[in-house]
DSSP file (Angstrom, degrees, kcal/mol; ACC not computed):
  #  RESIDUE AA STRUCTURE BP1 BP2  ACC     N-H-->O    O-->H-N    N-H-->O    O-->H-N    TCO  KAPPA ALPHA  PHI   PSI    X-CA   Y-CA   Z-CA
    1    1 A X              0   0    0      0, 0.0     6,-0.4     0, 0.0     0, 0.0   0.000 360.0 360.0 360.0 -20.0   40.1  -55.2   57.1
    2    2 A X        +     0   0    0      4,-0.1     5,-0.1     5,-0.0     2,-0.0   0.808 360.0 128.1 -68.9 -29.3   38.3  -57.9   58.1
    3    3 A X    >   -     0   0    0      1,-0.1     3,-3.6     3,-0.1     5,-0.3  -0.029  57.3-140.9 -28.6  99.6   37.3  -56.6   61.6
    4    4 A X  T 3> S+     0   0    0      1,-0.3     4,-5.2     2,-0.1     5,-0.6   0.810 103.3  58.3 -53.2 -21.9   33.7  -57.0   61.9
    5    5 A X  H 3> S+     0   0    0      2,-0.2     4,-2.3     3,-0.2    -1,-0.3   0.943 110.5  47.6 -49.5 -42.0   33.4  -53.4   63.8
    6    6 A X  H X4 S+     0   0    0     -3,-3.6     3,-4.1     1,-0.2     5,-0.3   0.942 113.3  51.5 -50.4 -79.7   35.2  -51.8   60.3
    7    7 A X  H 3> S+     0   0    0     -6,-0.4     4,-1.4     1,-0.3    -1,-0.2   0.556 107.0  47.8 -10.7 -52.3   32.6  -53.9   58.5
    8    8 A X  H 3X S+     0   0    0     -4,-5.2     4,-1.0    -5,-0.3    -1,-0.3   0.716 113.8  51.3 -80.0 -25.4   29.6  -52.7   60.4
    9    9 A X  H XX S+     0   0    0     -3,-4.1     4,-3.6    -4,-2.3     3,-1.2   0.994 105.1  49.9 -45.3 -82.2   30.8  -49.1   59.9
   10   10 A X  H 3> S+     0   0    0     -4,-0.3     4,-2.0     1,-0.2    -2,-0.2   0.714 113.2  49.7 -30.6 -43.0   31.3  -49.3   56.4
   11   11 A X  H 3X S+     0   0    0     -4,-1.4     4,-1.9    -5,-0.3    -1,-0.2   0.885 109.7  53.5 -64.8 -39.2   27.3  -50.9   56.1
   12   12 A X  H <X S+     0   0    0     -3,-1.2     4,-1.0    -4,-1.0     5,-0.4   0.992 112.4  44.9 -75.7 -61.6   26.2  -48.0   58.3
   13   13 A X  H >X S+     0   0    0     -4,-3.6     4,-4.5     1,-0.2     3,-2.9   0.931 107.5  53.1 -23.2 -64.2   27.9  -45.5   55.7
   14   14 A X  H 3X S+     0   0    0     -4,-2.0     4,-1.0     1,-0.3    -2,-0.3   0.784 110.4  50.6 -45.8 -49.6   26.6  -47.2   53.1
   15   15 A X  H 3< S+     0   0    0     -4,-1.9    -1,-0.3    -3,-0.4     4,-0.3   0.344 111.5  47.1 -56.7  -2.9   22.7  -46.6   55.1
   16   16 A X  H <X S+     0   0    0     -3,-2.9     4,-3.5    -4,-1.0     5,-0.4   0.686 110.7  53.0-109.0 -39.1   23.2  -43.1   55.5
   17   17 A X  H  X S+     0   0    0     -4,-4.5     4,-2.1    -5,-0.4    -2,-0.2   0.919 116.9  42.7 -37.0 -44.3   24.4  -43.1   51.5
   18   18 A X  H  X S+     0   0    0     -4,-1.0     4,-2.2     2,-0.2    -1,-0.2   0.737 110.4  58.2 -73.2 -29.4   21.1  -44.9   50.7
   19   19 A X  H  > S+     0   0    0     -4,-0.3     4,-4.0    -3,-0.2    -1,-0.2   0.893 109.4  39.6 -55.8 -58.4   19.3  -42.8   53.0
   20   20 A X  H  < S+     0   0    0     -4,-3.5    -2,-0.2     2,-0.2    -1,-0.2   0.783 105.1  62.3 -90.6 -12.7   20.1  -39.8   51.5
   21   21 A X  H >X S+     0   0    0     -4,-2.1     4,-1.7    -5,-0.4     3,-0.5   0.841 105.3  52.5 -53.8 -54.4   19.8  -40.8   48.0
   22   22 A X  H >X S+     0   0    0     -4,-2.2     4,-3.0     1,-0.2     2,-1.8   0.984 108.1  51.5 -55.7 -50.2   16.2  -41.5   48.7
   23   23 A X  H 3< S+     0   0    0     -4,-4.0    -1,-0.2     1,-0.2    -4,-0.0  -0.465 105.9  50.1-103.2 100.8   15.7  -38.3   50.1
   24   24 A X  H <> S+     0   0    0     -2,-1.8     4,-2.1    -3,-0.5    -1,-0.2  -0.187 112.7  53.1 172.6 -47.5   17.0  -36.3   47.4
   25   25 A X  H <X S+     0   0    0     -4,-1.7     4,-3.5    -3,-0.6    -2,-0.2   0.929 105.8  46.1 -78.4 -25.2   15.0  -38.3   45.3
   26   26 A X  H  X S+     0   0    0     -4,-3.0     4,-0.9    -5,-0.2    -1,-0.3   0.783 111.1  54.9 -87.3 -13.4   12.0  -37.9   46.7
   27   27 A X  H >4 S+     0   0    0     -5,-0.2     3,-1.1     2,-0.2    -2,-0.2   0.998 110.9  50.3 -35.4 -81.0   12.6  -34.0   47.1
   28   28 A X  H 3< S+     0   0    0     -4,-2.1    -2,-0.2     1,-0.3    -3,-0.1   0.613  94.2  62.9 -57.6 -14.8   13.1  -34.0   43.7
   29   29 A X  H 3< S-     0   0    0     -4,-3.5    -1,-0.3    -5,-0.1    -2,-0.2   0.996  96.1-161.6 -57.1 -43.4   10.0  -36.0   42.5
   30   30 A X    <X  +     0   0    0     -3,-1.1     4,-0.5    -4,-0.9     3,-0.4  -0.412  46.3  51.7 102.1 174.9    8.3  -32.7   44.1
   31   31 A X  H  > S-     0   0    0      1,-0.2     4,-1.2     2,-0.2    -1,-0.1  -0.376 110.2  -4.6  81.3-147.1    4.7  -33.0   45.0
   32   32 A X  H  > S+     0   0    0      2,-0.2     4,-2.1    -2,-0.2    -1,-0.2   0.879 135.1  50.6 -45.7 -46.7    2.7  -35.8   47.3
   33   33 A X  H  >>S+     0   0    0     -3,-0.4     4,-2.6     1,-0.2     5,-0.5   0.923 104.1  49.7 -64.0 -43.0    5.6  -37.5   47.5
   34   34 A X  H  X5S+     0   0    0     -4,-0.5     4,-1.7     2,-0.2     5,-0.3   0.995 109.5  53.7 -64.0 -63.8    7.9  -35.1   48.6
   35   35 A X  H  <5S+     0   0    0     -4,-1.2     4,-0.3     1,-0.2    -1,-0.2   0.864 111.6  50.4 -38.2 -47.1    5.8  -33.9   51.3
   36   36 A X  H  <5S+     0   0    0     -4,-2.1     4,-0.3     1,-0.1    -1,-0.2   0.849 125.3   6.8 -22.9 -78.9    5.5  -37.4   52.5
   37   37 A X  H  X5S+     0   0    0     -4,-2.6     4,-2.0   -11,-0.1     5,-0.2   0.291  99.7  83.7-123.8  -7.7    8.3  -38.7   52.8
   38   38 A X  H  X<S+     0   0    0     -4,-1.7     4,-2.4    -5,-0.5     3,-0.1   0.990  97.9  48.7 -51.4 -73.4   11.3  -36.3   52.2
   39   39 A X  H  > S+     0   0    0     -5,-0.3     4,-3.0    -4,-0.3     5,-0.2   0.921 117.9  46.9 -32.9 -55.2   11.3  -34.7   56.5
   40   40 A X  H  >>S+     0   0    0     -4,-0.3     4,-3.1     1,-0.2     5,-0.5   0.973 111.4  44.5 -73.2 -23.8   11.1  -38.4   57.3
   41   41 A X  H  X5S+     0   0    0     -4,-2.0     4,-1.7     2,-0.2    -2,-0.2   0.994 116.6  57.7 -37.2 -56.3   14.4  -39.8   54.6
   42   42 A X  H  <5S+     0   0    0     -4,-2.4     4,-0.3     1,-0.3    -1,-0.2   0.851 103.9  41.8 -51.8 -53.8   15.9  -36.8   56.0
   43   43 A X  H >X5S+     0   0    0     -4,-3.0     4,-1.4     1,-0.3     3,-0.8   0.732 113.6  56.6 -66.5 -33.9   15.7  -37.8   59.8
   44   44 A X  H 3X5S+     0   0    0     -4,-3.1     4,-2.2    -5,-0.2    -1,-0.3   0.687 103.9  52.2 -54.8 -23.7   16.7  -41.3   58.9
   45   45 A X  H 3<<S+     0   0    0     -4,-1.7    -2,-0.2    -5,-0.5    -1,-0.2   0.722 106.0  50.1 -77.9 -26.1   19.5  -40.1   57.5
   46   46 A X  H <> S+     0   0    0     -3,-0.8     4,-1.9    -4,-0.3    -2,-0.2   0.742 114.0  50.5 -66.5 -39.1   20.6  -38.0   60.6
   47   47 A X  H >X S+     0   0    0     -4,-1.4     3,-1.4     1,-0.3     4,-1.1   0.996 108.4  47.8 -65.9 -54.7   20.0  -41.1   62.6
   48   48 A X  H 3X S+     0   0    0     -4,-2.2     4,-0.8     1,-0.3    -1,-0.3   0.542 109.4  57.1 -66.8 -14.0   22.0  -43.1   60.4
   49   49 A X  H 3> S+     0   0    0      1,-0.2     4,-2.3     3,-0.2    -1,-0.3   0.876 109.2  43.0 -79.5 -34.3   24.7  -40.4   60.5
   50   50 A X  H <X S+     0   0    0     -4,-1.9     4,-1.2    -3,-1.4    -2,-0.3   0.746 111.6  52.7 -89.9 -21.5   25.0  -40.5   64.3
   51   51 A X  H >X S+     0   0    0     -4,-1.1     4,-1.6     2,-0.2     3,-0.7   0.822 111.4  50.7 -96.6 -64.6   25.0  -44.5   64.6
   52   52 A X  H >X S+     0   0    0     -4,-0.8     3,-1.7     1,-0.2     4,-1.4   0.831 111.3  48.3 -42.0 -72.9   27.9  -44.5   61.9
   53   53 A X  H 3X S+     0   0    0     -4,-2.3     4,-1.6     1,-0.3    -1,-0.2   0.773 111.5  46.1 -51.4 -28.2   30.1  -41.8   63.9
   54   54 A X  H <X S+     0   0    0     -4,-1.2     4,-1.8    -3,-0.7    -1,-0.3   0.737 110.7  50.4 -79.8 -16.2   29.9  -43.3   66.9
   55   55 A X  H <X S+     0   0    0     -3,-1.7     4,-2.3    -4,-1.6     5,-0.4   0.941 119.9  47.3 -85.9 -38.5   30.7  -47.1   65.3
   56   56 A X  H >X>S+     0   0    0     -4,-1.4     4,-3.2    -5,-0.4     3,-0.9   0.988 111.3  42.2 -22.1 -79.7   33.6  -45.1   63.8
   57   57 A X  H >X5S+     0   0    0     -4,-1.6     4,-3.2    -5,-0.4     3,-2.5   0.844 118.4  50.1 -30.3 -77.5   34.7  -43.4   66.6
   58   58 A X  H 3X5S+     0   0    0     -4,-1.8     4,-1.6     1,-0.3    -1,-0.3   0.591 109.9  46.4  -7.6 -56.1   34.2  -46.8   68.4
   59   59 A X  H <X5S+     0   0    0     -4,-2.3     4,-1.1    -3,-0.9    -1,-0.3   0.678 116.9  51.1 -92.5 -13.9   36.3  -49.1   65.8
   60   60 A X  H <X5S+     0   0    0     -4,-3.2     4,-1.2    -3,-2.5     5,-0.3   0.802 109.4  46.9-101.3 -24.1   39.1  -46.0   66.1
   61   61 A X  H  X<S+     0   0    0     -4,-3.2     4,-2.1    -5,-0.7     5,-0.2   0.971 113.0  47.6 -64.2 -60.2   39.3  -46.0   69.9
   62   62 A X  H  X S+     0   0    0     -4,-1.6     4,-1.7     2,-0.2    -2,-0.2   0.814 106.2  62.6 -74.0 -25.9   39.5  -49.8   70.1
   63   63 A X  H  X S+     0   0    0     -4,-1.1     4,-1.0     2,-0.2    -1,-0.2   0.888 112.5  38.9 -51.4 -50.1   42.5  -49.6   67.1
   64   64 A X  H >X S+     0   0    0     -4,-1.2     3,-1.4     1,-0.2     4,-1.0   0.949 107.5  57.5 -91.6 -30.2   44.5  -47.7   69.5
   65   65 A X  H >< S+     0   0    0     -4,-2.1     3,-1.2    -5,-0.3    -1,-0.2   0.955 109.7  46.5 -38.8 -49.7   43.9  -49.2   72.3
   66   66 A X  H 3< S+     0   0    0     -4,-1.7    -1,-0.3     1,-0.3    -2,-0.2   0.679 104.4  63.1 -74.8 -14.6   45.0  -52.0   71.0
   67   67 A X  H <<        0   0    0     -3,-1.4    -1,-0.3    -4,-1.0    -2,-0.2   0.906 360.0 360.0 -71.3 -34.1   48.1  -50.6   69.4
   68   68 A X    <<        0   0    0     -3,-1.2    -2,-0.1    -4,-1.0    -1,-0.1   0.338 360.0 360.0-119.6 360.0   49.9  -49.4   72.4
């Protein structure tokens, strides 16, 4: 569990969680805000999904390798 690739996974999760909690909120304030800044929360949030599946992917490819 210590394996910093897990580690940097887990953080990346963690960004897309935070990601998408902000926009969600800021959808729900409604209004200026929402207009603002929701599209872009959202698209950070896409990004941050695609850089977390590929350090997934990444830290579970290098697991087996190393297993066999």
């Amino acid at each position: 569990m210590g394996d910093p690739l897990f580690i940097l996974a887990v953080a990346a999760m963690a960004a897309v969680v935070v990601a998408l909690l902000l926009g969600l909120g800021s959808y729900g304030k409604g209004g200026e805000t929402s207009r603002k800044y929701s599209n872009k929360l959202m698209r950070l949030r896409l990004l941050l999904q695609f850089v977390a599946v590929v350090l997934i992917l990444a830290y579970v490819y290098l697991r087996t390798q190393g297993g066999q």
